[in-house]
C-alpha positions as semicolon CSV with decimal commas, in nm:
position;residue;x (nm);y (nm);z (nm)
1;X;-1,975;1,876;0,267
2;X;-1,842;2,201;0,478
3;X;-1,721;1,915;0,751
4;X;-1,420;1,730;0,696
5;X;-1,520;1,487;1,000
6;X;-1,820;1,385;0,824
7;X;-1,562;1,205;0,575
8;X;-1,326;1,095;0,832
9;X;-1,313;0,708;0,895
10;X;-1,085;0,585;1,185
11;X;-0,763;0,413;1,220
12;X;-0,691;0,263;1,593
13;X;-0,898;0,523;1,717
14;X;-0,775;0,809;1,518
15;X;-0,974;1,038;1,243
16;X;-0,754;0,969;0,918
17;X;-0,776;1,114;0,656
18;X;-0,621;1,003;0,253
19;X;-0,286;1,148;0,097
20;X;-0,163;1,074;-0,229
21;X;0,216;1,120;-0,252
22;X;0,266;0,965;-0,605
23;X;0,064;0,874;-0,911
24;X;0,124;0,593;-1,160
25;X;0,292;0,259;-1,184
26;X;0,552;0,064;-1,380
27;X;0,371;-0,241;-1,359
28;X;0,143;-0,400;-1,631
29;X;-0,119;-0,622;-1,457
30;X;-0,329;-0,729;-1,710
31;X;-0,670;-0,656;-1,516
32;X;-0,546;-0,302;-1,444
33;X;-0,500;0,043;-1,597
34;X;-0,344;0,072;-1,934
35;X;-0,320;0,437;-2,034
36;X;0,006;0,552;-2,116
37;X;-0,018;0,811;-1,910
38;X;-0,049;0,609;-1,580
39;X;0,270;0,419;-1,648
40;X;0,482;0,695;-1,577
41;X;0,513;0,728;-1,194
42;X;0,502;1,138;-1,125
43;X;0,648;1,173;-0,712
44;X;0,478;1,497;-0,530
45;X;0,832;1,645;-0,356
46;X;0,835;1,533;-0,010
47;X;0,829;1,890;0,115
48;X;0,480;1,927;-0,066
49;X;0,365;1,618;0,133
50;X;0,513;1,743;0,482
51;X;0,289;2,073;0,467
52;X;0,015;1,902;0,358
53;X;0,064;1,669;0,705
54;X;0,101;2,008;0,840
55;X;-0,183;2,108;0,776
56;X;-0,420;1,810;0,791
57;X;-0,286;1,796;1,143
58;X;-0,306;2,177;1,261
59;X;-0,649;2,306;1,066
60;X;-0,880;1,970;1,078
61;X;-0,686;1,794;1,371
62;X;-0,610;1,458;1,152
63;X;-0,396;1,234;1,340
64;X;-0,366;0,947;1,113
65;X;-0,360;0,882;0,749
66;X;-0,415;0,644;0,445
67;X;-0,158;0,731;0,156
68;X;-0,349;0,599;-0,158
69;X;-0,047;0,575;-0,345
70;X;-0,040;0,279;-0,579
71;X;0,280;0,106;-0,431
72;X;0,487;0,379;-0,168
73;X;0,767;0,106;-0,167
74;X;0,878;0,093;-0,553
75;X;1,069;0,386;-0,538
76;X;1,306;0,344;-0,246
77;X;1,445;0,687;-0,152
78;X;1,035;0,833;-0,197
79;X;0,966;0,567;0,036
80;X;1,233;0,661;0,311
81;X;1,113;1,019;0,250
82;X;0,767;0,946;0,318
83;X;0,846;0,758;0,603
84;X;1,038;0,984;0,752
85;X;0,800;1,243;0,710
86;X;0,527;1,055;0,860
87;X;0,732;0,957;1,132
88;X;0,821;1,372;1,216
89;X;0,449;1,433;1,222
90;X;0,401;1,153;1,477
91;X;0,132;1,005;1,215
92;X;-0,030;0,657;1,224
93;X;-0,060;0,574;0,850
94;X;-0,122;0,285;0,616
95;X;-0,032;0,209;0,272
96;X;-0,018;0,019;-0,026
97;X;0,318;-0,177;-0,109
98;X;0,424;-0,400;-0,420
99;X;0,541;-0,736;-0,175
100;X;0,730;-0,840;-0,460
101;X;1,002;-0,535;-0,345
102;X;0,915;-0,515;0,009
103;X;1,232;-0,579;0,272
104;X;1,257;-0,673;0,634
105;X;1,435;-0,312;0,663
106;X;1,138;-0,169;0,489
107;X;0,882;-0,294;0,744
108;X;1,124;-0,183;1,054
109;X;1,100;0,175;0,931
110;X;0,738;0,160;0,846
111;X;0,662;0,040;1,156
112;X;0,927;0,336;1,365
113;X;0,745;0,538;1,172
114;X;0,387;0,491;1,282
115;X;0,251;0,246;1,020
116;X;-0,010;-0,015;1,172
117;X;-0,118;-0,178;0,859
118;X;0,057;-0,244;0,468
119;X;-0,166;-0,398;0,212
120;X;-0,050;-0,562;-0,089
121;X;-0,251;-0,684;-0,430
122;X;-0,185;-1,058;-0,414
123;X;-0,499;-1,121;-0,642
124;X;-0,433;-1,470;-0,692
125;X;-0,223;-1,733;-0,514
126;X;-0,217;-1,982;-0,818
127;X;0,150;-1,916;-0,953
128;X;0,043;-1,990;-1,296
129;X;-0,235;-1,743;-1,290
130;X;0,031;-1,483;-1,132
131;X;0,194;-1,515;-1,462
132;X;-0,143;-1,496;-1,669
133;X;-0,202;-1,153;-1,488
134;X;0,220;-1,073;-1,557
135;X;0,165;-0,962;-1,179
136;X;0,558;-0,966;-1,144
137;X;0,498;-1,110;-0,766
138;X;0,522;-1,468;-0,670
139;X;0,346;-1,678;-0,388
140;X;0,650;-1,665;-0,200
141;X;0,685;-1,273;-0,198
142;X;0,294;-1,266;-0,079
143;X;0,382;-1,492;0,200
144;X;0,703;-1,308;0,305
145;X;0,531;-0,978;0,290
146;X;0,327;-1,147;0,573
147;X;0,519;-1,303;0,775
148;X;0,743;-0,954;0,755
149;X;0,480;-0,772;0,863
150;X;0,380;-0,938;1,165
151;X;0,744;-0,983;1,277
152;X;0,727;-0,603;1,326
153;X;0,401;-0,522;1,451
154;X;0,218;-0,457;1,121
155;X;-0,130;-0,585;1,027
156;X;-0,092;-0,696;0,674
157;X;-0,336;-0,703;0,403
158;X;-0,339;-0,917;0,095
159;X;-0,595;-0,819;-0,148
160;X;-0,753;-1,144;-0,364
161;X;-0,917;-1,134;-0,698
162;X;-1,162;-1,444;-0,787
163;X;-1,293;-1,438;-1,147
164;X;-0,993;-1,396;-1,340
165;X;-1,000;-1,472;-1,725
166;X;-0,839;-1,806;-1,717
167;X;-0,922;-1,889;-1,372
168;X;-1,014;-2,222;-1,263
169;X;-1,181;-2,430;-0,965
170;X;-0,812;-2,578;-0,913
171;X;-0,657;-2,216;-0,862
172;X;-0,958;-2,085;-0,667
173;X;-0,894;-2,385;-0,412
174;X;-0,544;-2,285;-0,397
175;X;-0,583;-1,907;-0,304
176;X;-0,836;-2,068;-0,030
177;X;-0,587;-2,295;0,120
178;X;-0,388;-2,020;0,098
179;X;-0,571;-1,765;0,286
């Protein structure tokens, strides 16, 4: 494909295209990744990430952006970085974020900084099966990360996971009533 509009999906209105600004994470979900490899987180330097804004923005006219990282929030000073950076570009963005870290002061500065929507894995609001998974986030966090969100103008996003080994009708119900 010679067109990079062709690929481009839209965020409130805006052609966006994906960034990744880190690769790994910490965490050992037990439905996820398991190389050794991926454990490791590896940061791109924040410099690295502003000219490649740069240039999404002057060359194929991208306005907004989806960072595919696997949490942007577990490292705090990458995640002020980034932020700041997207908020020099004037960029609306999205992300992914671990809820079980995420802050009220966390949400105000993705939201000065253009973010419209954070998504989190919640998988499962059974707390039992949140420690099957070792997930490392609780109910509670999921919720917060919520209510956070819309307190500052954010649409959040919980992803859910039915069909986990060990799941029952019981916690199915529960991430139901949840939702």
């Amino acid at each position: 494909c010679t067109d990079a509009g062709i690929l481009a999906k839209l965020m409130r209105g805006e052609r966006a295209a994906t960034i990744v600004t880190q690769r790994g994470c910490p965490y050992q979900c037990t439905f996820c990744s398991h190389t050794d490899f991926y454990r490791k987180i590896e940061y791109r330097d924040i410099d690295h990430v502003r000219a490649e804004l740069r240039e999404l923005r002057e060359r194929f006219r991208y306005r907004a952006v989806m960072a595919y990282d696997d949490e942007v929030n577990i490292h705090r000073a990458h995640y002020e970085a980034l932020c700041g950076a997207l908020h020099e570009g004037d960029w609306t963005w999205r992300a992914f974020i671990k809820s079980n870290l995420f802050t009220p002061s966390q949400a105000e500065l993705a939201a000065q900084s253009g973010a419209v929507q954070l998504c989190t894995g919640g998988e499962t609001m059974d707390a039992q099966m949140k420690r099957l998974i070792l997930k490392k986030s609780t109910v509670d966090d999921d919720t917060r990360f919520v209510r956070i969100c819309i307190k500052n103008g954010i649409a959040p996003k919980v992803f859910t996971m039915v069909g986990l080994a060990g799941e029952s009708d019981e916690s199915v119900d529960t991430l139901r009533r949840w939702l």
